[in-house]
N, C-alpha and C positions, 0 to 999 in steps of 0.2 A: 249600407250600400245603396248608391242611387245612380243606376245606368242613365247615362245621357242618351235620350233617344231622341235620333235625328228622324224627319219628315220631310223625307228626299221628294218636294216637288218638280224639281231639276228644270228641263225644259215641257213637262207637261199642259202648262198654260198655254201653250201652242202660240204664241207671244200675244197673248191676250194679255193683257195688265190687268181688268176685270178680271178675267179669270184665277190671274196670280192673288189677286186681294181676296177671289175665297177661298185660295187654299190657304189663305194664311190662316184665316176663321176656321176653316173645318182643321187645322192642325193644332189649330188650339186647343177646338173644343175636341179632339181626340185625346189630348193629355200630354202632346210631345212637347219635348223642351228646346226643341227649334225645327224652324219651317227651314230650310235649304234650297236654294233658287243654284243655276248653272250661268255666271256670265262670261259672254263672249263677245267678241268681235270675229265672227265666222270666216272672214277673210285673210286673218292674222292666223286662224289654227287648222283652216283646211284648204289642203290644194286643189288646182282644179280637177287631177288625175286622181286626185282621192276616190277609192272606191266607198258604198257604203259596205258595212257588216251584215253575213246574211239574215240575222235577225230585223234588221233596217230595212234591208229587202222585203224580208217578208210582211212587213207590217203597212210599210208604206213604198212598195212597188220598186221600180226598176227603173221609171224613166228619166227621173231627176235626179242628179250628182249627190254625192255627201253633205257638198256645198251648199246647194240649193235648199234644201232639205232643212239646214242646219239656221241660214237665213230667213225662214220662216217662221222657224220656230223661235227665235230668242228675244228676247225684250231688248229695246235699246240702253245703251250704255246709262244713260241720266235716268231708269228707271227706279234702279235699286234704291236711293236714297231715302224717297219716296215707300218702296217697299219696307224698309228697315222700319221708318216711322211709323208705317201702319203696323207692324210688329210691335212696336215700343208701346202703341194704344191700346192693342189689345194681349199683350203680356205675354208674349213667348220671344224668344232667343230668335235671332237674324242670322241666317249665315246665307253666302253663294260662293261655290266653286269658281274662283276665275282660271280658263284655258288658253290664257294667252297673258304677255306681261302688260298691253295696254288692260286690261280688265283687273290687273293687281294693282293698279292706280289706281282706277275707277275705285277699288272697291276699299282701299287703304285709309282713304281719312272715316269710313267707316265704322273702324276699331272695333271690327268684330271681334269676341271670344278668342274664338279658330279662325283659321284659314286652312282647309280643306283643299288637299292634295288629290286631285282624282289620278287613278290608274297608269293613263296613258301619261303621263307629265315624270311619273318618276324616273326616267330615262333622259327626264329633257334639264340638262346641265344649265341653261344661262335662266330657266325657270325657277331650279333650285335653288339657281342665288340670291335671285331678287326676292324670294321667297324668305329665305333665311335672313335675309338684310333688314326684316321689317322687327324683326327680335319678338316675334306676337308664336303662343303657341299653334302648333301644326298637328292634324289630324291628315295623319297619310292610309293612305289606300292602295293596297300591294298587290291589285289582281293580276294576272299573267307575271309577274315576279318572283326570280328566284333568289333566294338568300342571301348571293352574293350582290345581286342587285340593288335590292333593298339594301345591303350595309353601304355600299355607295354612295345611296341615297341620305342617307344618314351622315354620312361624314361630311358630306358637300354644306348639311343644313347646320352642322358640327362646326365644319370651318369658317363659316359665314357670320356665324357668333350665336347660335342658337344652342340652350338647353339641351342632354337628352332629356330631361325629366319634361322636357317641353312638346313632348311629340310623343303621340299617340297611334299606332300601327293597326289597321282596320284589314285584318284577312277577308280576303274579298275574289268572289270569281266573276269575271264579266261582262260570262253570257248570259242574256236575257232572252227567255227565263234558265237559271242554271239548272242542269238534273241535278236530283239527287245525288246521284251517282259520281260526281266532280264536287259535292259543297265542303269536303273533307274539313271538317269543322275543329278538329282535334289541331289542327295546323296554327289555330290561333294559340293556342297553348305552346307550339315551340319557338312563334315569335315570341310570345315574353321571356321566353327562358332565354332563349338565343342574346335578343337585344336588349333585356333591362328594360323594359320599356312598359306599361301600360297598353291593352292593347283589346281590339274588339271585332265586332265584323259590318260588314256592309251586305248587303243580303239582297240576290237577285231573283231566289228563288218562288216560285207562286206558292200562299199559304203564307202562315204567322208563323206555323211549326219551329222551322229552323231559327230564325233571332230568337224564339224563346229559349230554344234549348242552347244556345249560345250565351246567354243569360246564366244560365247553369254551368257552362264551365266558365263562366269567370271574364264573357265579356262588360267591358267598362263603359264602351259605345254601342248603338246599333243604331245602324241607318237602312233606313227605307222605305223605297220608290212608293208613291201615290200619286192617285187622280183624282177627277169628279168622277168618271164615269169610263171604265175602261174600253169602251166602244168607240170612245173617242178616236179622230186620225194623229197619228202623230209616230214615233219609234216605241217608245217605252210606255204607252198603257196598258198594252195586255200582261205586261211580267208586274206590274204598279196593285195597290191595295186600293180600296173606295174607300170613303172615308170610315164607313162602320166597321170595314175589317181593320181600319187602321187604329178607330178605336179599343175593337175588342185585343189589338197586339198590343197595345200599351196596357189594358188591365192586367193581361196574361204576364207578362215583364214583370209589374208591380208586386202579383200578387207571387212570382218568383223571387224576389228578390226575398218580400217577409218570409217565405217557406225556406231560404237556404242559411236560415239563422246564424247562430255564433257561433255552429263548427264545434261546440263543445256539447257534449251526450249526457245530460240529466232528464230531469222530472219536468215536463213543464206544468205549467198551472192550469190547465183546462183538461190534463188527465190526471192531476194530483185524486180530486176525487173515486176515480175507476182503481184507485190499490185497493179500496175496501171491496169494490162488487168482484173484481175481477182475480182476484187473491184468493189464497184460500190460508184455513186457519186447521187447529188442530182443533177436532170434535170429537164429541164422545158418539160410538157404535152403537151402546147400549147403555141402558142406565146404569152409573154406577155407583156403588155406595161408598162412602167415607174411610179411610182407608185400603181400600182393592187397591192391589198392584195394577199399574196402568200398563197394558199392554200389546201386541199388535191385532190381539180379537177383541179388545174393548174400547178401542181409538181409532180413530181413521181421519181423512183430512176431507174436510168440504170448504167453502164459500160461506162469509163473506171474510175477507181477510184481516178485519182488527183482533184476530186472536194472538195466540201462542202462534210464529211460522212453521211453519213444515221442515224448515232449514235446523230445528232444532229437533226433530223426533228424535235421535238418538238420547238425545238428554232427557225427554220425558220419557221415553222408556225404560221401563222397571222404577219408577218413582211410586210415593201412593197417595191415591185420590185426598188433595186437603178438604173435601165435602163431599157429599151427594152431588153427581149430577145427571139430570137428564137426558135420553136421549138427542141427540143433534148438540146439545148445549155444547159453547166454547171450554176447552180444558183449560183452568187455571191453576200455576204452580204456587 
C-alpha cells in the first residue's frame, strides 16, 4: 500500500513565484508525492458581490472583496509551466486545481497525473464537462456534498467519457480549520461502498492526527494544506502545516501504512524469538526419579517455552518419569 500524499500549497505563495519554488523544495524534502498549486483567473470564478467565508474574514479582515483578496494571491496564468519543471528537476509530482475552464486549458497541455476537482466546482455542470472531455484521471473533493450530489457529479464525468475506476473521491470538510467535531471520517468509508470508487480525504483540520488516522481506514489520498510560516497574511495559513510538521505527517502515513500489514494474523519474525522467553513449558515441582508417576504435585508449568506445552498436561498426566529429573528441569516424554 502506498497513499498518494498530496502537499496542498494552494494559494499560499501569496503570488510569489519565489515563494511557490520553495514550497516545491520543502514538499520534496518532506517526502510528498506531489506539491499542488490553485490556478485561476479570479475574474472568471469570483463575482464582484461575492462575499468572503468567515474563516477569510477572519484571517485577512473585511475590507477587501473575495475578489480582491483572491487577486493577490494567485500566480499568473503562464506561471505553472515553469512551476511543473521546477518539479520535474527536483522529483515530485506537479498538480494545480484549475477553478475556472480558461485555467483547464492553461493547465491541459501539462498532462498532469490528476486533475483535481476542488469542492466548490462539483455543482458546476459546464466545468464537469470540460473536465471529463480531457479523458485524464480525476481526483474529486466532495466537501459540503451530499450523496446525491456527488452521484451527479459522477455521471456528468461518466457521460463525457471518463472511467469510474478513473476518479478518485476525497471526503473532505471545508472549513478552515474543521473541528473535530464535523471531520466525521468514517464517511469516507461509505463513499467507497456507495460508489465503487477508490477514495481518500483532504484534511482541514490543525494537527497531522487526522490524515493519519485516515490512513487507517483505508484512505488512498491525503491532501494537505502548508506553508512557510503560518504567520504569514493570506486565508489559509493558520489551518496550513510548516514544513516540519509537514514532514513528520508524511513519516507518521509511511510508518502507517508498514504497521497495517497483510490483514492476515500469524507469527511475525521479530516476535518469532519471544515463544521461547515468553511461553511456558512443562517442569518438574520437584525432583523426580525414574519411573514416579507424573503428577499434579510433581509437575507444574513455568518459562521458558521450548519444552513439552502446557496444552498437553492432560496427556503427561499419570505417565511415568522416563529418567531422573531435577527440580525446575523441562519434562520429557
Amino acid at each position: 500500500m502506498h497513499t498518494i500524499i498530496i502537499a496542498e500549497a494552494g494559494v499560499n505563495h501569496n503570488g510569489n513565484y519565489d515563494m511557490a519554488i520553495r514550497m516545491i523544495d520543502e514538499a520534496k524534502r518532506a517526502g510528498a508525492d506531489y506539491v499542488k498549486f490553485q490556478t485561476a483567473k479570479p475574474e472568471l470564478v469570483i463575482s464582484t458581490f461575492a462575499p468572503k467565508a468567515e474563516y477569510q474574514k477572519q484571517t485577512t479582515g473585511e475590507a477587501e472583496s473575495q475578489l480582491e483578496m483572491c487577486k493577490a494571491i494567485h500566480l499568473p496564468l503562464n506561471a505553472y509551466e515553469s512551476l511543473q519543471r521546477h518539479c520535474n528537476e527536483v522529483g515530485i509530482g506537479f498538480m494545480s486545481t484549475p477553478f475556472d475552464l480558461v485555467s483547464i486549458d492553461v493547465l491541459q497541455p501539462l498532462k498532469m497525473d490528476y486533475y483535481k476537482i476542488p469542492s466548490g466546482e462539483i455543482t458546476n455542470l459546464p466545468y464537469l464537462r470540460k473536465i471529463a472531455s480531457l479523458k485524464a484521471k480525476v481526483i474529486l473533493s466532495t466537501g459540503m456534498s451530499r450523496l446525491d450530489e456527488i452521484d451527479d457529479a459522477i455521471k456528468v464525468l461518466e457521460h463525457g467519457g471518463m472511467k469510474r475506476n478513473d476518479i478518485i473521491l476525497l471526503h473532505c470538510n471545508t472549513q478552515y480549520p474543521t473541528p473535530m467535531s464535523d471531520v466525521n471520517l468514517r464517511a469516507m468509508s461509505e463513499l467507497r461502498e456507495h460508489f465503487g470508487v477508490d477514495t481518500g480525504y483532504s484534511d482541514h483540520t490543525q494537527g497531522i492526527e487526522v490524515p493519519i488516522a485516515a490512513v487507517a481506514l483505508g484512505a488512498t489520498v491525503i491532501e494537505k494544506h502548508f506553508t512557510l510560516d503560518k504567520s504569514l497574511p493570506g486565508p489559509d495559513h493558520k489551518a496550513s502545516l510548516e514544513p516540519d510538521e509537514l514532514a513528520a505527517m508524511v513519516r507518521a502515513i509511511r510508518n502507517i501504512e508498514k504497521a497495517l500489514g497483510d490483514g492476515h494474523k500469524h507469527v511475525s519474525p521479530s516476535e518469532q524469538p519471544n515463544i521461547i522467553v515468553a511461553r511456558k513449558s512443562i517442569v518438574a515441582a520437584r525432583a523426580i526419579k525414574k519411573g514416579d508417576m507424573l503428577t499434579e504435585e510433581n509437575i507444574t508449568v513455568k518459562r521458558p517455552g521450548n519444552g513439552i506445552s502446557p496444552m498437553r498436561w492432560d496427556e503427561v498426566l499419570g505417565t511415568t518419569a522416563i529418567r531422573d529429573f531435577a527440580y525446575d528441569e523441562l519434562i520429557e516424554l
